[in-house]
PDBQT receptor file of N, H, CA, C and O in Angstrom, charges set to zero:
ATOM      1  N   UNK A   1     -80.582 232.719 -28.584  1.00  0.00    +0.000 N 
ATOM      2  CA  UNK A   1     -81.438 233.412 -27.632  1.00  0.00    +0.000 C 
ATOM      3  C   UNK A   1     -81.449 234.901 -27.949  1.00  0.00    +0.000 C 
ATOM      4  O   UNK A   1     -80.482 235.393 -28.530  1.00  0.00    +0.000 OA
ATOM      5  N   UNK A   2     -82.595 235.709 -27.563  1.00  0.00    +0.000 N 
ATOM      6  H   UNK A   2     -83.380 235.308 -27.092  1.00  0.00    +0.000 HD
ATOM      7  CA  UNK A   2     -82.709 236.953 -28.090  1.00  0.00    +0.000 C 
ATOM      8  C   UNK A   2     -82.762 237.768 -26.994  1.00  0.00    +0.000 C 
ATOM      9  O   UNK A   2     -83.543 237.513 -26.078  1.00  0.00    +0.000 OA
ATOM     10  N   UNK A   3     -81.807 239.008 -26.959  1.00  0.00    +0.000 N 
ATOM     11  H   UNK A   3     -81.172 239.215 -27.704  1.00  0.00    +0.000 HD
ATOM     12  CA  UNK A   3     -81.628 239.656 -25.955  1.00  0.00    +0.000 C 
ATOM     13  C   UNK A   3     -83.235 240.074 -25.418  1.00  0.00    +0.000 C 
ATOM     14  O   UNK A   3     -84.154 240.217 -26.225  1.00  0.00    +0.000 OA
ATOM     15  N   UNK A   4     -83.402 240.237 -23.987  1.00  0.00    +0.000 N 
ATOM     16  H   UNK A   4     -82.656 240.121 -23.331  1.00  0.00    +0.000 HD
ATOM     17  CA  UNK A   4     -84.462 240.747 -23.191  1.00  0.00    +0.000 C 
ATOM     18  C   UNK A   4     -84.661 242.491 -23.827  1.00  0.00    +0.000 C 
ATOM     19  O   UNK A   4     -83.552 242.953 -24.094  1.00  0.00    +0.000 OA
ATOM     20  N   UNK A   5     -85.806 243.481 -24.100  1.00  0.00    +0.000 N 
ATOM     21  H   UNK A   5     -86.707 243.105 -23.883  1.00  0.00    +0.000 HD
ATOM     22  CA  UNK A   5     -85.810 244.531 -24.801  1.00  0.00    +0.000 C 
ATOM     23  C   UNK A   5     -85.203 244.867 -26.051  1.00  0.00    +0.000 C 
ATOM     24  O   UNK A   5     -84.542 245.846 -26.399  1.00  0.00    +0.000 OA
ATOM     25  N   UNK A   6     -85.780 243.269 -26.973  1.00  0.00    +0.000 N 
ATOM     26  H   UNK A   6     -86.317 242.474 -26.691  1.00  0.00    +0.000 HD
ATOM     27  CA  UNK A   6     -85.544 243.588 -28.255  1.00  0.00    +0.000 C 
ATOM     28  C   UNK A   6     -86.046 244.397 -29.263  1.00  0.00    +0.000 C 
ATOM     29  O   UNK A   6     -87.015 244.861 -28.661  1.00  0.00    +0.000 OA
ATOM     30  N   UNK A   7     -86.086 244.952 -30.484  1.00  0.00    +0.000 N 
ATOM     31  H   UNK A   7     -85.300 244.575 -30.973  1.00  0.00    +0.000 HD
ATOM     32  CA  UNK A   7     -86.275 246.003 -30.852  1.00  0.00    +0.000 C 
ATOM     33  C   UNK A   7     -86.487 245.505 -32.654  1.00  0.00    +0.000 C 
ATOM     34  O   UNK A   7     -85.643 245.199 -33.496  1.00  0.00    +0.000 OA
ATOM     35  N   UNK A   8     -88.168 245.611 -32.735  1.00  0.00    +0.000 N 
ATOM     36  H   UNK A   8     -88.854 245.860 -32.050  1.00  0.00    +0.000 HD
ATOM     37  CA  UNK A   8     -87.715 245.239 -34.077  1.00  0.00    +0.000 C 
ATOM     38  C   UNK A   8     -88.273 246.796 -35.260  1.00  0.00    +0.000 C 
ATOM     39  O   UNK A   8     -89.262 247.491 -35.026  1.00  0.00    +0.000 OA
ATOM     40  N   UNK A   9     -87.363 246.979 -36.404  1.00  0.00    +0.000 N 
ATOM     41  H   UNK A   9     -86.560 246.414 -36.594  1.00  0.00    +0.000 HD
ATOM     42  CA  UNK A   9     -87.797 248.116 -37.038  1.00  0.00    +0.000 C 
ATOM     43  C   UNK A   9     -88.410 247.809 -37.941  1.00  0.00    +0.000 C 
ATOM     44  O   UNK A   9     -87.999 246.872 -38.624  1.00  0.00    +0.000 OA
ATOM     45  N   UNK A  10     -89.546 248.438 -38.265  1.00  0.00    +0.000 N 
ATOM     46  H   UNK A  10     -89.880 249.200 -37.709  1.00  0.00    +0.000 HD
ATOM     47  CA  UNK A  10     -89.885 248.476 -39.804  1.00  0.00    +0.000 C 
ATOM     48  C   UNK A  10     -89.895 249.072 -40.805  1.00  0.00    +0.000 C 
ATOM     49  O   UNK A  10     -90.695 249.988 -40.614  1.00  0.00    +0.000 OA
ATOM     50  N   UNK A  11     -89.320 249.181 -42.259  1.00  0.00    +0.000 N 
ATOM     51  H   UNK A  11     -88.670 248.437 -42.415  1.00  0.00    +0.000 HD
ATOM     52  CA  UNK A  11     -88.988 250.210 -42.712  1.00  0.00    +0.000 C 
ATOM     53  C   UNK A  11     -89.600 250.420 -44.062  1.00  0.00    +0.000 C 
ATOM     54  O   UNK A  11     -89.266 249.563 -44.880  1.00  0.00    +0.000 OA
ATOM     55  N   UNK A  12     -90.345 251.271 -44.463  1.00  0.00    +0.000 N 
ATOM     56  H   UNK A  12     -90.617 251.967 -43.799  1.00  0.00    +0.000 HD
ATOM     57  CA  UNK A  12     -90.824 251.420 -46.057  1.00  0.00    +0.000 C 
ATOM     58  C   UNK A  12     -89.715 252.073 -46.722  1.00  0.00    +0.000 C 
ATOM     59  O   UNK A  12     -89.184 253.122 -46.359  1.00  0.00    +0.000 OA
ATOM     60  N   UNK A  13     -89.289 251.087 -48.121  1.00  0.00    +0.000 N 
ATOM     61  H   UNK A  13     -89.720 250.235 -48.416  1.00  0.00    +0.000 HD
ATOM     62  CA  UNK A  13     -88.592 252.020 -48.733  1.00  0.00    +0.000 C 
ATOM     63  C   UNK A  13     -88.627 251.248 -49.934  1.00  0.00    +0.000 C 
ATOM     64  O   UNK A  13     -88.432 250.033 -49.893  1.00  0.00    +0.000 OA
ATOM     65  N   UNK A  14     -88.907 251.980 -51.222  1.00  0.00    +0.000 N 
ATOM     66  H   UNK A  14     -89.065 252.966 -51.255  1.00  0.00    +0.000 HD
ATOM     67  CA  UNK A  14     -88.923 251.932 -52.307  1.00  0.00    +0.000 C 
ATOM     68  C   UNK A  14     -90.226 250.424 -52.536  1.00  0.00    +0.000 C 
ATOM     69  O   UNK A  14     -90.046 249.514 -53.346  1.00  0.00    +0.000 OA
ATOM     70  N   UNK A  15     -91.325 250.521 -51.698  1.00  0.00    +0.000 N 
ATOM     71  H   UNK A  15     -91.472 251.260 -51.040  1.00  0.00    +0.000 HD
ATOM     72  CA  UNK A  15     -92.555 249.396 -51.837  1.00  0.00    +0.000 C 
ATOM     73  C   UNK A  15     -92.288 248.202 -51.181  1.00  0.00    +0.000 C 
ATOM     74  O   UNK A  15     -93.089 247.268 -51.142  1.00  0.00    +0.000 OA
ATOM     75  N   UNK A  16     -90.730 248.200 -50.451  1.00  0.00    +0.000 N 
ATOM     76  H   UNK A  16     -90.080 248.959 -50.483  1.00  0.00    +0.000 HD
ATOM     77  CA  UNK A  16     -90.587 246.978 -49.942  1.00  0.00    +0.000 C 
ATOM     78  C   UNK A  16     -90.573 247.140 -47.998  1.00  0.00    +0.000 C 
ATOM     79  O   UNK A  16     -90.068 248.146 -47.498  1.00  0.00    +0.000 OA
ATOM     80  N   UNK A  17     -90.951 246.452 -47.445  1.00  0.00    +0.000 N 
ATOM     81  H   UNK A  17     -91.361 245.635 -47.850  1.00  0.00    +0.000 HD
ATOM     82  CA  UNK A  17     -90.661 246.987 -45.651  1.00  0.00    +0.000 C 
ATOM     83  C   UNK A  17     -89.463 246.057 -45.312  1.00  0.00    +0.000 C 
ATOM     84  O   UNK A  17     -89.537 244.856 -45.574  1.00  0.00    +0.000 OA
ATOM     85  N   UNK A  18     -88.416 246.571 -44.761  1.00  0.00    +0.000 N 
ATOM     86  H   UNK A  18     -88.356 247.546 -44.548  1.00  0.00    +0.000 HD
ATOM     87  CA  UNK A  18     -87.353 245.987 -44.299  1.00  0.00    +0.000 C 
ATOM     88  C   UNK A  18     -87.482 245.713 -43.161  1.00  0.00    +0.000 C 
ATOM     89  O   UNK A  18     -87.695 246.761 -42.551  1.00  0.00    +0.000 OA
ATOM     90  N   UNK A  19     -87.471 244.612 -42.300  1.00  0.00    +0.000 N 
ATOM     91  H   UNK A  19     -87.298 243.761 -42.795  1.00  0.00    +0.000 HD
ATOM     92  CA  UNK A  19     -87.640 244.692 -40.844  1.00  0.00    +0.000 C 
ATOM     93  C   UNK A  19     -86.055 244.079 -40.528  1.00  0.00    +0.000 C 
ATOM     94  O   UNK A  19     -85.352 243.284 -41.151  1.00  0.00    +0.000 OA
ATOM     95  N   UNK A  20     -85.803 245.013 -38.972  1.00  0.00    +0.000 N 
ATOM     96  H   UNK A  20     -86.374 245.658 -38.465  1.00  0.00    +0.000 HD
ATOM     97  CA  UNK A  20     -84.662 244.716 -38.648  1.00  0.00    +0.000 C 
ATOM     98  C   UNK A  20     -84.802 243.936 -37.199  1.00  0.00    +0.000 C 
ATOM     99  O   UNK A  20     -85.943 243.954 -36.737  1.00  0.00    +0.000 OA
ATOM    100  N   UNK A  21     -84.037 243.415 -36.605  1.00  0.00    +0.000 N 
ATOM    101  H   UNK A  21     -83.110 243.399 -36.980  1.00  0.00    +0.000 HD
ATOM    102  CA  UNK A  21     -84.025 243.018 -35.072  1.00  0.00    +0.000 C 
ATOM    103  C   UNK A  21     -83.082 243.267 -34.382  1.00  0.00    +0.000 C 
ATOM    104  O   UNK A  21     -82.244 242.421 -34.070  1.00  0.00    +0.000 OA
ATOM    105  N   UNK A  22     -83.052 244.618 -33.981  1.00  0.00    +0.000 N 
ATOM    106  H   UNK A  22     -83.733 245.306 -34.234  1.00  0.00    +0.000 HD
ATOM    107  CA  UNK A  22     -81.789 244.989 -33.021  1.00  0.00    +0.000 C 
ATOM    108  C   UNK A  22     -80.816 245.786 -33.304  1.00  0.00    +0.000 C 
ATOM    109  O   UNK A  22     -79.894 246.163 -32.582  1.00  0.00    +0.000 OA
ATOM    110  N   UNK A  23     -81.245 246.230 -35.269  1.00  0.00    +0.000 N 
ATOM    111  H   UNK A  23     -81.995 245.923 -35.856  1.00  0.00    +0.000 HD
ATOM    112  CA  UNK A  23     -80.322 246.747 -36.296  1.00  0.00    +0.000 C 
ATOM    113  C   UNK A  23     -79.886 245.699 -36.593  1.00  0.00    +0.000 C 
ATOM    114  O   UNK A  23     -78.887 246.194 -37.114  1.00  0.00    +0.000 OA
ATOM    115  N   UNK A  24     -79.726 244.556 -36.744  1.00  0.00    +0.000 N 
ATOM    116  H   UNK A  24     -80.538 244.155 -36.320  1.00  0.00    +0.000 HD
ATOM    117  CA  UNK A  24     -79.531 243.639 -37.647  1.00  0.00    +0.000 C 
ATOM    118  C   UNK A  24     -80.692 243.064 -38.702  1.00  0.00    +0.000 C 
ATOM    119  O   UNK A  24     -81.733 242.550 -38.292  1.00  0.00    +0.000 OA
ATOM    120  N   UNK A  25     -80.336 243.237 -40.261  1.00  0.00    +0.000 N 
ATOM    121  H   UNK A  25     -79.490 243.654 -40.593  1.00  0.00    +0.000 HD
ATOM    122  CA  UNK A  25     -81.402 242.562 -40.710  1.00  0.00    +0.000 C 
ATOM    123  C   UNK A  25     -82.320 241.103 -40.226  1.00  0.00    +0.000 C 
ATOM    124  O   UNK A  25     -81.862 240.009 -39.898  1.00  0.00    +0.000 OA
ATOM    125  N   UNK A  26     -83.798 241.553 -40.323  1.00  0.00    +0.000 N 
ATOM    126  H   UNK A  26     -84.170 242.442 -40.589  1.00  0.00    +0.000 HD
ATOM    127  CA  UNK A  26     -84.257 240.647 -40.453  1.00  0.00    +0.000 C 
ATOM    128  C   UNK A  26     -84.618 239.433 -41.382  1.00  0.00    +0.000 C 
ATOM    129  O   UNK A  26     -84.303 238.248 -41.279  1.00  0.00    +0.000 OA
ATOM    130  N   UNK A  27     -85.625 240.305 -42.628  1.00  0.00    +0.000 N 
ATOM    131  H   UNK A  27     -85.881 241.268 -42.711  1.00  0.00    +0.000 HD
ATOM    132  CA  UNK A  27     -86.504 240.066 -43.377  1.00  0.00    +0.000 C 
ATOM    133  C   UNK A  27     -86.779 241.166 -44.435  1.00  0.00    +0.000 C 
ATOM    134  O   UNK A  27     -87.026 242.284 -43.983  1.00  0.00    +0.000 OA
ATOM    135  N   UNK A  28     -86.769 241.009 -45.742  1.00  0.00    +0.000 N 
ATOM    136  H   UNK A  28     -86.568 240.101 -46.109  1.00  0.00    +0.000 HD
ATOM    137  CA  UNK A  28     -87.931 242.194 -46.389  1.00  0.00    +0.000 C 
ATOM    138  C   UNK A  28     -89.035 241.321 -46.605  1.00  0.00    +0.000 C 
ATOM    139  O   UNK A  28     -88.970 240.095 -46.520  1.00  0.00    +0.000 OA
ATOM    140  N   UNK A  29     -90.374 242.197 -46.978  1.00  0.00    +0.000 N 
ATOM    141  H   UNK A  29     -90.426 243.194 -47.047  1.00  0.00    +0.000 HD
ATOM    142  CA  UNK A  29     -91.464 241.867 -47.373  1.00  0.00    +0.000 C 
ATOM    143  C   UNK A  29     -92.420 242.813 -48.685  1.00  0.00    +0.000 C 
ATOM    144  O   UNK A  29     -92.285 244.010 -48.941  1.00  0.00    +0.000 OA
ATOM    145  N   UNK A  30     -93.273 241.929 -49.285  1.00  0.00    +0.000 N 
ATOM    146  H   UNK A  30     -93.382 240.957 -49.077  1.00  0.00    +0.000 HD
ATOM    147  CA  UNK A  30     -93.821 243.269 -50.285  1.00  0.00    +0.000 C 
ATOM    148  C   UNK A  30     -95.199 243.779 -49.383  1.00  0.00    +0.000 C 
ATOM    149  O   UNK A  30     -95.898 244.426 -50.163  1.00  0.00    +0.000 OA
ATOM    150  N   UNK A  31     -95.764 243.730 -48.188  1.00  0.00    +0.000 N 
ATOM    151  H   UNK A  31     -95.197 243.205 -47.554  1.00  0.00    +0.000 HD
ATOM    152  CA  UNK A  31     -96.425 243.976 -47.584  1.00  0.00    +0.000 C 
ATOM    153  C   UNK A  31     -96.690 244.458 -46.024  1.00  0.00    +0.000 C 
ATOM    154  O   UNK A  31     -96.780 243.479 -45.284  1.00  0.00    +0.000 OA
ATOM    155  N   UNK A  32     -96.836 245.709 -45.350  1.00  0.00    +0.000 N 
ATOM    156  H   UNK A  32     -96.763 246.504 -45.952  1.00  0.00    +0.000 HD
ATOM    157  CA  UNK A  32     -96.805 245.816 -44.092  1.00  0.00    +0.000 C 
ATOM    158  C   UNK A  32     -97.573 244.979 -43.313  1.00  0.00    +0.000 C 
ATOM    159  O   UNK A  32     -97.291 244.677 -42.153  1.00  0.00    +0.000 OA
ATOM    160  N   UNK A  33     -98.677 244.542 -44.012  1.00  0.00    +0.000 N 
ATOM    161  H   UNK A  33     -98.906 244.788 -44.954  1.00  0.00    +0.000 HD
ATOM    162  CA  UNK A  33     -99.592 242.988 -42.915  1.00  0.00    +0.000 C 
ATOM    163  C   UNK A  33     -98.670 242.002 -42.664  1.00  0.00    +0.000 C 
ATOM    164  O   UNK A  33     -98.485 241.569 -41.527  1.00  0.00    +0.000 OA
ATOM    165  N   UNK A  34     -97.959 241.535 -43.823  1.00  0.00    +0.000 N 
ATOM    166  H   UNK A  34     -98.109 241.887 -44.747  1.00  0.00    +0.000 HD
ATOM    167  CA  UNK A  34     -97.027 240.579 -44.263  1.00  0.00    +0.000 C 
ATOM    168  C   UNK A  34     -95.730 240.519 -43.089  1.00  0.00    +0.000 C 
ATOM    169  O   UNK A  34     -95.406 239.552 -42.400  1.00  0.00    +0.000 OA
ATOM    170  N   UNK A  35     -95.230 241.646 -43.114  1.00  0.00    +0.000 N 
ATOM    171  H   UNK A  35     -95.493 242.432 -43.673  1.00  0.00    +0.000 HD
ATOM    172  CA  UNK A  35     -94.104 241.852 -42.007  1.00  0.00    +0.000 C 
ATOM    173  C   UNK A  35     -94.523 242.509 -40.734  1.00  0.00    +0.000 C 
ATOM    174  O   UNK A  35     -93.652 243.233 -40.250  1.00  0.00    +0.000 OA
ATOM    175  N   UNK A  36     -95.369 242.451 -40.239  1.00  0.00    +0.000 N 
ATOM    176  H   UNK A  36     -96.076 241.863 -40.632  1.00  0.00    +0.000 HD
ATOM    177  CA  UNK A  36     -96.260 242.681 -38.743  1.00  0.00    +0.000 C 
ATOM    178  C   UNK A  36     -96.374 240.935 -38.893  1.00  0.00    +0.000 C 
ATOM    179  O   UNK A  36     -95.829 240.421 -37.916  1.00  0.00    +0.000 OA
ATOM    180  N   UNK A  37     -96.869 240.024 -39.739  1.00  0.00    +0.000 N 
ATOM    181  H   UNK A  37     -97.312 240.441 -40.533  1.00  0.00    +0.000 HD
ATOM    182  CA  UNK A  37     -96.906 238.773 -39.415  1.00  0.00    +0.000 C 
ATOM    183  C   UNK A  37     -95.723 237.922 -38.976  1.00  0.00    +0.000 C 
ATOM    184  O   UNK A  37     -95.662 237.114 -38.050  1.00  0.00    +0.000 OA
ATOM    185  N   UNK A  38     -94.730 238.318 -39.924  1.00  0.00    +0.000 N 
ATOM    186  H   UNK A  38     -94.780 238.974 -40.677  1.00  0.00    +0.000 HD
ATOM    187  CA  UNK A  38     -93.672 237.929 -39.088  1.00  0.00    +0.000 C 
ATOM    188  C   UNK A  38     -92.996 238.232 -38.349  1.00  0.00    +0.000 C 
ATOM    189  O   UNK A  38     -92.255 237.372 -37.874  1.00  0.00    +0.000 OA
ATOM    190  N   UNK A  39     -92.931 239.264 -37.996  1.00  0.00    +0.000 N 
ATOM    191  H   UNK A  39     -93.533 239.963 -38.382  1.00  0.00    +0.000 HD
ATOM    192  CA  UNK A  39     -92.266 239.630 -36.188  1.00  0.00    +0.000 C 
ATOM    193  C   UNK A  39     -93.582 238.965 -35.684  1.00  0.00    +0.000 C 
ATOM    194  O   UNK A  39     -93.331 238.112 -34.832  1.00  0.00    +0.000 OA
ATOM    195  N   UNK A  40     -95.047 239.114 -35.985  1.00  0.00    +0.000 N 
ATOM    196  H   UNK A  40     -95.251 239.806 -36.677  1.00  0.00    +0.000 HD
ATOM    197  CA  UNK A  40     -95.486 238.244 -34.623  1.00  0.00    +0.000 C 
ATOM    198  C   UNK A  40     -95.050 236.584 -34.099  1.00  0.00    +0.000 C 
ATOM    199  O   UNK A  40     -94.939 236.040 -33.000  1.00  0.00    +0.000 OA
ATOM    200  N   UNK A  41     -94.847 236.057 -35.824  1.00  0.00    +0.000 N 
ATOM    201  H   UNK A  41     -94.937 236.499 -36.716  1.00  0.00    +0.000 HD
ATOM    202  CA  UNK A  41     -94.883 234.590 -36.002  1.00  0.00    +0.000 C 
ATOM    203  C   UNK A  41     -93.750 234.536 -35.253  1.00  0.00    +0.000 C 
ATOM    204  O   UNK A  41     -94.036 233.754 -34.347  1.00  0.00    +0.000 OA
ATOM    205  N   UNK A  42     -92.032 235.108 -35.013  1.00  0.00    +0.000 N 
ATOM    206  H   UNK A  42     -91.800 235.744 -35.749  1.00  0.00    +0.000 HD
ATOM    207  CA  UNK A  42     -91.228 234.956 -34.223  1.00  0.00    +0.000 C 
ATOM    208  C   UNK A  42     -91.046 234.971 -32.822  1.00  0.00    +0.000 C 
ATOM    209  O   UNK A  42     -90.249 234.393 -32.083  1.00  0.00    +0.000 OA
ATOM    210  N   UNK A  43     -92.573 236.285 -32.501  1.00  0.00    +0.000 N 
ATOM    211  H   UNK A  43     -93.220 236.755 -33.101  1.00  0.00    +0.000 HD
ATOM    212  CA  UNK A  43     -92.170 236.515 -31.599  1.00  0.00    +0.000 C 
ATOM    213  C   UNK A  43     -92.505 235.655 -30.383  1.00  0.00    +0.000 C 
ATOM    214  O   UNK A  43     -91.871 235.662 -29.328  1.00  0.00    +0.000 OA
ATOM    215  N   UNK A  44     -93.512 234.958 -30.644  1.00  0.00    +0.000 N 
ATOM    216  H   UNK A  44     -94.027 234.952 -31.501  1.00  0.00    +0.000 HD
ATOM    217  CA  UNK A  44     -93.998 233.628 -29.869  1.00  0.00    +0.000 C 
ATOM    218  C   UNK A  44     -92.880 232.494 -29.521  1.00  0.00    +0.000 C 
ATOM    219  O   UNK A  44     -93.082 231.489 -28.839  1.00  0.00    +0.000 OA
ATOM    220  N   UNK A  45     -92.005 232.768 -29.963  1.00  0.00    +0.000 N 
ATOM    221  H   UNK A  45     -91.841 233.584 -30.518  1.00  0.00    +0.000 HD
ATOM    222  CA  UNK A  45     -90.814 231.864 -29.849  1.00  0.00    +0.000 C 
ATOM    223  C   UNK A  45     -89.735 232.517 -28.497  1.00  0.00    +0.000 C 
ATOM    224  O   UNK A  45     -89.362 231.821 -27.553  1.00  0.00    +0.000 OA
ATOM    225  N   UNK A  46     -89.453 233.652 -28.646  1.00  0.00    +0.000 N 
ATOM    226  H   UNK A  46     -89.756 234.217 -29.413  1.00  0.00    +0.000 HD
ATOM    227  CA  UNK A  46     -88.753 234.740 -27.651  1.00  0.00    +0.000 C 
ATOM    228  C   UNK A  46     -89.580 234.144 -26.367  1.00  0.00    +0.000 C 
ATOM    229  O   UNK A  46     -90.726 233.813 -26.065  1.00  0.00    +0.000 OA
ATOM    230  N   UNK A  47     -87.910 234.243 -25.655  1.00  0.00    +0.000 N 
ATOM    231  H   UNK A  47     -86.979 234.513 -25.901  1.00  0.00    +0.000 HD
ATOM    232  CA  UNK A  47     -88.425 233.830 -23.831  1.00  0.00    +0.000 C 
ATOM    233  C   UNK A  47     -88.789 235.457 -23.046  1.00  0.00    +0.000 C 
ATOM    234  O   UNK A  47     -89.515 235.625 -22.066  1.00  0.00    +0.000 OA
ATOM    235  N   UNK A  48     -88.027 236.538 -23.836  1.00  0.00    +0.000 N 
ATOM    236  H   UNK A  48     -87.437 236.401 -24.632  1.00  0.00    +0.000 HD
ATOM    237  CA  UNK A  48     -88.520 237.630 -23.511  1.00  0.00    +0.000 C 
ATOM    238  C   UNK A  48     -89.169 238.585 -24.713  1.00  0.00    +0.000 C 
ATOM    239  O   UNK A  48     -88.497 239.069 -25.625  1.00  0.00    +0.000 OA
ATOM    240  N   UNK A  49     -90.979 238.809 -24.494  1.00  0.00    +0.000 N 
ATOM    241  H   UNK A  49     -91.524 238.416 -23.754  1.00  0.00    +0.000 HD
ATOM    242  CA  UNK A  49     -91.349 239.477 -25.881  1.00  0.00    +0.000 C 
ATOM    243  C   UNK A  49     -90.736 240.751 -26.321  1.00  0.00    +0.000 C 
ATOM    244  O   UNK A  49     -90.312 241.521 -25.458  1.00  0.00    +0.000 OA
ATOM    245  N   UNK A  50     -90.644 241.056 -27.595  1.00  0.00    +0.000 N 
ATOM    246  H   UNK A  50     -90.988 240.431 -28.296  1.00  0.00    +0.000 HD
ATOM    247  CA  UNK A  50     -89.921 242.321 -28.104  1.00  0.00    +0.000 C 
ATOM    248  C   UNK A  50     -91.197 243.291 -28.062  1.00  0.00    +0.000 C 
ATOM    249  O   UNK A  50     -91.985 243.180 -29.000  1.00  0.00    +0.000 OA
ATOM    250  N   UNK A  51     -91.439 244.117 -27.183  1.00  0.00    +0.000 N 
ATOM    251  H   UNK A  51     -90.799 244.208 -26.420  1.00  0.00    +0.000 HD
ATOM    252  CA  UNK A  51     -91.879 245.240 -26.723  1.00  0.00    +0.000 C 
ATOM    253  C   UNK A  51     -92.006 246.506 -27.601  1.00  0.00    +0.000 C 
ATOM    254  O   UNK A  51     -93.026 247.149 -27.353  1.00  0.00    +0.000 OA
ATOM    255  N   UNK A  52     -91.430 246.877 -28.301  1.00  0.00    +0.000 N 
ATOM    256  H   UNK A  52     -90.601 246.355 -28.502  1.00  0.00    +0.000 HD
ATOM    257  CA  UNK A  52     -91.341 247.875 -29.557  1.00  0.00    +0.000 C 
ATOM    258  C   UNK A  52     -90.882 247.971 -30.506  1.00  0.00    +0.000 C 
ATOM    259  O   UNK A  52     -89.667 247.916 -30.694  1.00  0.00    +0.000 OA
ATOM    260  N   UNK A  53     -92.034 248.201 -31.662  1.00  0.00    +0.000 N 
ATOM    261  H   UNK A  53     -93.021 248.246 -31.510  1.00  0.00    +0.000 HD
ATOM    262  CA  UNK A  53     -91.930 248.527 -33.065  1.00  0.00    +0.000 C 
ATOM    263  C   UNK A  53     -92.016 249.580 -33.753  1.00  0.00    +0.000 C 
ATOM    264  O   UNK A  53     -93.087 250.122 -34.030  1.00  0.00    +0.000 OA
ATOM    265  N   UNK A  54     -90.910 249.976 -34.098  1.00  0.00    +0.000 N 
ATOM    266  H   UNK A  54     -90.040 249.536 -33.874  1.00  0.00    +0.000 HD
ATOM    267  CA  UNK A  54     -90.698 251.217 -34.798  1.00  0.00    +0.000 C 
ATOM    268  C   UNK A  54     -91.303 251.213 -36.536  1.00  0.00    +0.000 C 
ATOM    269  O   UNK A  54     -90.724 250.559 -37.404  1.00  0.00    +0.000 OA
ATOM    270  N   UNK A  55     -92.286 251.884 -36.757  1.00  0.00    +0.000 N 
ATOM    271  H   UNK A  55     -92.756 252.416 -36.052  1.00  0.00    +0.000 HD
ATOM    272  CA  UNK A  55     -92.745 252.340 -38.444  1.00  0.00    +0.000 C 
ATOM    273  C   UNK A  55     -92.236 253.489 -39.196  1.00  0.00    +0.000 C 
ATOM    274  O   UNK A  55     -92.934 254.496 -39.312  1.00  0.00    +0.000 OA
ATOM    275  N   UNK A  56     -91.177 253.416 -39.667  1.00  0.00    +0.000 N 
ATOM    276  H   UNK A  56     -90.610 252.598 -39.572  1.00  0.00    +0.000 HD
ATOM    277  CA  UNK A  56     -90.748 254.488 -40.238  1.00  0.00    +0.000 C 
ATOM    278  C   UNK A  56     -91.125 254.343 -42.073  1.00  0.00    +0.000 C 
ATOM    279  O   UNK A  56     -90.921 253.394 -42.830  1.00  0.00    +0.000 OA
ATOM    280  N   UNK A  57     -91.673 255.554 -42.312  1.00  0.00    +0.000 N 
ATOM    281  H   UNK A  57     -91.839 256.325 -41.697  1.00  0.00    +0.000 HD
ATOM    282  CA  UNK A  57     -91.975 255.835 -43.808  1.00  0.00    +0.000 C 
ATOM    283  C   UNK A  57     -91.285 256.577 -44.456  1.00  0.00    +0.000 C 
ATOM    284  O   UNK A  57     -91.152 257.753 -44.116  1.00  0.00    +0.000 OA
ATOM    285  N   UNK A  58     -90.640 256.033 -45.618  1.00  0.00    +0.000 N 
ATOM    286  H   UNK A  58     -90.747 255.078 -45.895  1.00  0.00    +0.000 HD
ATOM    287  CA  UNK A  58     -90.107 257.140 -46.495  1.00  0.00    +0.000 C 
ATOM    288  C   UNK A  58     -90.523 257.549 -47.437  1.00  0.00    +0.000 C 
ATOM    289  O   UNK A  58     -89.657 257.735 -48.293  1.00  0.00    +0.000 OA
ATOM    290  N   UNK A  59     -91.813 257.880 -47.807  1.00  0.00    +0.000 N 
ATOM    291  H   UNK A  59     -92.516 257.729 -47.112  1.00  0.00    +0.000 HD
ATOM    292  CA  UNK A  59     -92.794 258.692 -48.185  1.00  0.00    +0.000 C 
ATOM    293  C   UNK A  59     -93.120 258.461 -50.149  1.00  0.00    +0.000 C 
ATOM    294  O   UNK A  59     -93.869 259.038 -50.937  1.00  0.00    +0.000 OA
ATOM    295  N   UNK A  60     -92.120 257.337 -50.287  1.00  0.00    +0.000 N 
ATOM    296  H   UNK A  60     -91.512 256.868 -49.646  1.00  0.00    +0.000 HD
ATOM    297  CA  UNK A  60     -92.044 256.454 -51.718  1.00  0.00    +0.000 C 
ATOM    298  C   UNK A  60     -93.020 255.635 -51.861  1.00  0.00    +0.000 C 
ATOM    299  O   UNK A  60     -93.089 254.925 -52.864  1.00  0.00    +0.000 OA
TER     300      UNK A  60
């Protein structure tokens, strides 16, 4: 079960996006559509939706 005001990050770094859930890894991906798809594809599963997504760029 996934805590209520979960938190997922997304992160560009070096062409790949790291997404985290909570600060715990999630997932990498080679695409930001790609990893927006999967936090959505999960998030339909959550009894409480995760509310904010952080985009951080590191400019690589």
């Amino acid at each position: 079960m996934i805590a209520r005001g979960s938190t997922f990050t997304l992160r560009l770094r070096h062409g790949i996006w790291r997404v985290t859930l909570n600060g715990a890894f999630f997932a990498d991906y080679r695409s930001e559509i790609d990893a927006r798809a999967g936090v959505a594809d999960v998030t339909r599963h959550f009894t409480s939706p995760a509310k904010l997504v952080l985009i951080e760029h590191d400019g690589i």
